[in-house]
N, C-alpha and C positions, 0 to 999 in steps of 0.2 A: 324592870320588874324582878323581885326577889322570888316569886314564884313559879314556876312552869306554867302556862295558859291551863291546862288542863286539870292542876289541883284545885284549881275553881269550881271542881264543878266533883258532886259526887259520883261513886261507882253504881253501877246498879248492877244486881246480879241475874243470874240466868232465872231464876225462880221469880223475881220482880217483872224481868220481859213477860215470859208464858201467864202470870196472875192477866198484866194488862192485854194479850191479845186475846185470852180466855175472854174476857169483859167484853173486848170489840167483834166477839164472836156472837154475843149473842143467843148464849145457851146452847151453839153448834160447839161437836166435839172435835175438840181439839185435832187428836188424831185421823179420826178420818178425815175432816175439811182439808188439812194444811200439811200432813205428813205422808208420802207417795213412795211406793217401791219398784224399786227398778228389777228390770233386766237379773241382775247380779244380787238380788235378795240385797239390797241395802234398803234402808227407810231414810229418806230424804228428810230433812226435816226445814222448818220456813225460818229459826236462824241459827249459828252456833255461838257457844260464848267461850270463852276461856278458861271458861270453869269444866267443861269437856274434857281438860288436859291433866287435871289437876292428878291425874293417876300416873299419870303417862307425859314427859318431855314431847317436846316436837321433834319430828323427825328432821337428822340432819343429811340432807340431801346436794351432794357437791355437785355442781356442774360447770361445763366449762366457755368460752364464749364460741359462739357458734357458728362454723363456714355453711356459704350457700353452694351448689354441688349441684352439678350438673350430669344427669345422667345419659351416657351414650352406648346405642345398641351398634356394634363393630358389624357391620354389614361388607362396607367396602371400607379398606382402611386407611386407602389417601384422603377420602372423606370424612372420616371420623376424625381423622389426627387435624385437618383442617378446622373440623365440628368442635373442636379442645381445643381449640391456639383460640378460636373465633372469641367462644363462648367467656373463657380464660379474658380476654380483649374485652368483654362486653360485661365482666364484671363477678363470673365465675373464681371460687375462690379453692375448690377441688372437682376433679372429675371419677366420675362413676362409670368403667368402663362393663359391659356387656359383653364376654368373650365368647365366641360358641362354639369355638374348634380352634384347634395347638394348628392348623397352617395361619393364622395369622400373625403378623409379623412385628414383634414388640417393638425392633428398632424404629419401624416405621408408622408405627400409631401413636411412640411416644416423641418423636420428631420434635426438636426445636421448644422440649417442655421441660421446665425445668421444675424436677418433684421435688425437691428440697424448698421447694416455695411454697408449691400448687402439690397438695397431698394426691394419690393416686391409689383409689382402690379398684379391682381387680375382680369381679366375680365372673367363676370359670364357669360353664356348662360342659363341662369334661374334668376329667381326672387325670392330670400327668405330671411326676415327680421334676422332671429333667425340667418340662416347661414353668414349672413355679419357681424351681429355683433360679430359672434367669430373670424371672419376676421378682424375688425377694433380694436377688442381690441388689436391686437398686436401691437407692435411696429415699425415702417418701412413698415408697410402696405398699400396699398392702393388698394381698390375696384371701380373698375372703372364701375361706372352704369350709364347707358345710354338708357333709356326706347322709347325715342324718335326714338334713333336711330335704337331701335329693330324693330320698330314699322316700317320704312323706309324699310329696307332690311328685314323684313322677310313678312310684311304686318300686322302684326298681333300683339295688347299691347302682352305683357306674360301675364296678364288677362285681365285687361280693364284700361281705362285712369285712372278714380277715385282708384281704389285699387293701380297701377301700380305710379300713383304720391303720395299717401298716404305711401306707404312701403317707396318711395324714400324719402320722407320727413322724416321720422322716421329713416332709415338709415344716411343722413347728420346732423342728429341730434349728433348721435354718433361719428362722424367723418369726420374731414375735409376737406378730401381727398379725396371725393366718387363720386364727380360729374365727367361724362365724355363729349366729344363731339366728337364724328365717322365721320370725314370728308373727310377720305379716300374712305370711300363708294363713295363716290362722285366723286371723280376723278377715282377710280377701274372705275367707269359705263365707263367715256366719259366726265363726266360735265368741263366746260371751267375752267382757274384758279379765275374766278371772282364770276363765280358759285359756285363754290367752297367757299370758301372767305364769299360771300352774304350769303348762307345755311347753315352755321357752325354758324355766326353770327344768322341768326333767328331758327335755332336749339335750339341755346343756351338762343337765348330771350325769347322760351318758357318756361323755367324752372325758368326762370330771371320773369318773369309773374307770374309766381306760386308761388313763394318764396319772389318775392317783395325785400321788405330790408332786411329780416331776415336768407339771405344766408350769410355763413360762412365761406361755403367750397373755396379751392382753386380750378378749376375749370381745368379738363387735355383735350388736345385738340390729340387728334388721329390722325395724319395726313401720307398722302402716298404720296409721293415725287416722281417729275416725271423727265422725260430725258432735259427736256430746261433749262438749267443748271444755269443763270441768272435768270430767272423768278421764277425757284424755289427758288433759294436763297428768291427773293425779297418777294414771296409768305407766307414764314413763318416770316417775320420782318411785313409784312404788315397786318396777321394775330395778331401779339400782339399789334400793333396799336391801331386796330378793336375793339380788345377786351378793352384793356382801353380805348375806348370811351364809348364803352357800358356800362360796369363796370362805370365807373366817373356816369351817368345818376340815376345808382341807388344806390351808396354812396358806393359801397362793394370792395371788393378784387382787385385791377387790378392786381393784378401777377397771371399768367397761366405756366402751366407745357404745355411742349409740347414734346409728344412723336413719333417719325417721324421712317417710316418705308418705303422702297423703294416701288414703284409704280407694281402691275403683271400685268398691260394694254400692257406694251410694253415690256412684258419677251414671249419668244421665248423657242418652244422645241425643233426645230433644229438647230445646230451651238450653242447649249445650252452653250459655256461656252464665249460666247459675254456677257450672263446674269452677267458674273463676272463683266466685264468693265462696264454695265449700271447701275449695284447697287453701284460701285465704285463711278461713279460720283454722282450720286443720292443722295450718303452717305454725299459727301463732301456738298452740296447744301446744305441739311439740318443742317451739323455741324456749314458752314459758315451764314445759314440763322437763327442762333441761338436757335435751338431745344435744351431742358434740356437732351432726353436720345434718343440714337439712337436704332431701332433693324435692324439689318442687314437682308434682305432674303438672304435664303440659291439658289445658281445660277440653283439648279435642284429642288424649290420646287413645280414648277407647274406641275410635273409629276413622281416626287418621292418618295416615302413614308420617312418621318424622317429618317436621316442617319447621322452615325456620322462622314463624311468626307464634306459631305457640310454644317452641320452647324460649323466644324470646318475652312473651309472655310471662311465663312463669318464671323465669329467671327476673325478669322483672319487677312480679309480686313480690320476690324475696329483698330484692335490694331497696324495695320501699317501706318494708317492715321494719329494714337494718336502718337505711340512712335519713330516711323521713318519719318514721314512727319509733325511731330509738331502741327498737329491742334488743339492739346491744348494748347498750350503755348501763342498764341493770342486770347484774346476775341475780338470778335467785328471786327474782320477781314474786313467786309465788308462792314464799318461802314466810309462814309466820299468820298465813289465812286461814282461817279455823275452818272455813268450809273444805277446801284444798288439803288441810292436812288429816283431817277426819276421814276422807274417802280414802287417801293415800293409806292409813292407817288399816282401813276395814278392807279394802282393795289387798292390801300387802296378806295382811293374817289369811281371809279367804282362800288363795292363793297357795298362799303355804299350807291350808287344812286341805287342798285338793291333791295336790303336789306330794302333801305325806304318805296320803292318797292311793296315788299313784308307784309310789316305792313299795309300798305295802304291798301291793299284785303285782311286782313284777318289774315293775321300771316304764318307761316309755315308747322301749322297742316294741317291749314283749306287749303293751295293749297296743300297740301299733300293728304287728302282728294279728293280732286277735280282731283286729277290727274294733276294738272301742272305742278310743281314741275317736276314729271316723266317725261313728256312731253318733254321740254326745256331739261333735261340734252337728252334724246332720239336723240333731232334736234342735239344737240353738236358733240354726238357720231356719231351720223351719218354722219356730216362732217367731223369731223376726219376720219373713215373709210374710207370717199368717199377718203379723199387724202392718205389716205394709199395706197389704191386699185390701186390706178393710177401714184404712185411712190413718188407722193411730200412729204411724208412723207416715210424717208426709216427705216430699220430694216434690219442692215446688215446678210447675210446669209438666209435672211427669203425674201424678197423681193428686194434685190441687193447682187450678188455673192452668190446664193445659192450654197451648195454643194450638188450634183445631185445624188452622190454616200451613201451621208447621211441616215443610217435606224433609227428607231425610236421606231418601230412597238411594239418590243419587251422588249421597255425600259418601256412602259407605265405600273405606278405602281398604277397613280394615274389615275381618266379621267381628262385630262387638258381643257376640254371646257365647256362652258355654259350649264348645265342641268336644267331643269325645271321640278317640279311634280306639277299636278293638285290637287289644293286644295283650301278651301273655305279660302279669306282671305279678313281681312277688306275693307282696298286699295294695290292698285296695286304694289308688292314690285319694290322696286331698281335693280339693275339687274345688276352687274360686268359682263365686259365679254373685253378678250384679243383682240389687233387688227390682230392679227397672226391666231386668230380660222380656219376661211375660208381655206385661204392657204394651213394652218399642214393641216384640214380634207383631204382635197384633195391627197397631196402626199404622207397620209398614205394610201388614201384608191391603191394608183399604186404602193404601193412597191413591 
């Protein structure tokens, strides 16, 4: 055939669509029937066309092909280094180490690994110069330091702004790789996805302030991936948007690492193995919203201690997303959808009008400081909760078809809810907490 299948047939415009579902409405209005807003002040609408673009190119969003990454908490470190070679063995393509204190022992947790293969990042729960740099001397390494964000979730520098950005400066001096940005904290709490979005962005303006031009590093973005399985996607393309606008302002790096890990705001203790299907799709948002390296949660880690059947688990989900449902084999998947790139669009701008924002009083620290920052993500969560509480948001098992017969009591290894200790802290930390808390307490406490 001399003509492409598809000139057979004419075009029809977006004004031709809305005429014909106008008709099959039935004299209902348009708008209210079929057009819904979310969360984030967008209007959903029932379809998009091409003709939505015609102001505005698509956005071009690079990503790159994606490792599965196994995260490990360094407790004992003959075990962990075995937990790496094991996991590494079983299909693991980077590892995700959890450090919590400089007495442990690099040579021996990175034993018989070879990071020139198998990438190695590094997040410290302490702040030591000497010990990162025996960390970045290696090869395949990366130390993911994030002072800012310690300072968010725990309230407290690890010692003070000036020593705590002085160590970091001297640490990115050594290596490229070192800068991070925690913006899963933000969504763990409650915060909206634009909140989200804006606070990763003046997160990260603040070190972009301190460093000026003379930053080097490639810059990794932490993020926790949630159940709106569209919006997530669009949430990680509209975050490297973000970042190469920012980046472009101060002449440095626009390529960001983005390491994506599923969301525990809406993991469940009971009916625990729904958590498979939530991190399932969670997983694929993130692969399809072009994240560099996934870590999968394990579906019982909000109240299990490390076990070797759910992290094999979820190493598992990710290798049958790769090698049986092909998510590797296309980049850029979702690249050219008019729904996907509409939110990414309105996702990106919102963000940037919050974030302006936010520069305008002060920066990030300073509402941080002041307690806003907390504040606004508090209202977020709190509405979310409220449509939890009242159905509009369900959580099957946990608030629709619970199993009534369900015990739990005895499974708890780990506490799965919000604890708080009193202690003196600069500002007010950030505060993770599950929207299932209320519920489980309750129908643990009548088993």
């Amino acid at each position: 055939m001399s003509k492409k299948l598809f000139n057979e047939f004419d075009t029809v415009s977006d004004k031709a669509w809305k005429q014909k579902i106008q008709v099959d409405l039935k004299g209902a209005d348009y708008n209210d029937t079929l057009i819904w807003n979310t969360s984030e002040d967008i209007n959903v609408k029932p379809f998009y066309h091409i003709n939505d673009f015609e102001d505005q190119p698509f956005l071009e969003v690079a990503s790159n092909t994606w490792s599965i990454c196994e995260t490990i908490f360094v407790f004992d470190v003959e075990k962990s280094n075995k937990k790496a070679l094991n996991a590494i063995k079983k299909g693991a393509e980077s590892i995700y180490f959890i450090v919590p204190n400089k007495d442990v022992s690099i040579e021996l947790l990175i034993k018989d690994i070879d990071s020139s293969t198998t990438p190695l990042y590094f997040e410290l729960q302490f702040l030591d110069l000497e010990y990162t740099k025996k960390l970045t001397a290696i090869s395949g390494v990366s130390v993911l330091t994030d002072t800012v964000g310690n300072l968010a979730k725990s309230g407290n520098w690890f010692n003070n702004l000036q020593d705590d950005f002085s160590i970091l400066s001297n640490i990115i001096s050594t290596n490229n790789n070192s800068l991070s940005v925690d913006l899963s904290l933000y969504q763990n709490a409650g915060a909206t996805i634009i909140q989200q979005l804006a606070y990763s962005l003046a997160h990260a303006n603040e070190y972009l302030n301190y460093f000026k031009n003379n930053l080097n590093s490639k810059i990794t973005f932490k993020v926790s991936v949630g159940t709106n399985y569209f919006f997530e996607i669009a949430k990680l393309r509209a975050l490297r948007v973000l970042w190469k606008t920012l980046a472009t302002e101060y002449n440095i790096l626009e390529e960001c690492h983005i390491i994506a890990t599923p969301t525990k705001r809406n993991k469940t203790v009971y009916d625990y193995n729904t958590n498979m299907l939530r991190t399932t799709t969670e997983c694929m948002s993130a692969i399809l919203g072009g994240a560099n390296t996934i870590c999968n949660l394990p579906y019982d880690a909000i109240y299990h201690k490390n076990n070797e059947f759910g992290e094999r688990i979820s190493r598992n989900q990710l290798l049958v997303l790769k090698h049986e449902s092909y998510f590797n084999i296309v980049e850029n998947a979702s690249d050219g959808a008019y729904y996907i790139e509409s939110l990414t669009q309105q996702l990106a701008e919102k963000a940037l009008t919050l974030f302006k924002d936010i520069e305008l009083n002060g920066g990030f620290l300073k509402q941080l400081k002041e307690g806003q920052i907390q504040k606004k993500i508090k209202e977020s969560a709190a509405k979310e909760q409220a449509s939890f509480d009242c159905g509009e948001i369900t959580l099957l098992g946990t608030n629709k078809h619970p199993n009534k017969d369900d015990r739990m009591k005895n499974e708890l290894e780990l506490y799965p809810f919000l604890k708080t200790n009193t202690r003196k802290t600069l500002i007010e930390p950030i505060l993770e907490k599950r929207l299932a808390e209320t519920i489980e307490q309750n129908r643990l406490k009548t088993e």
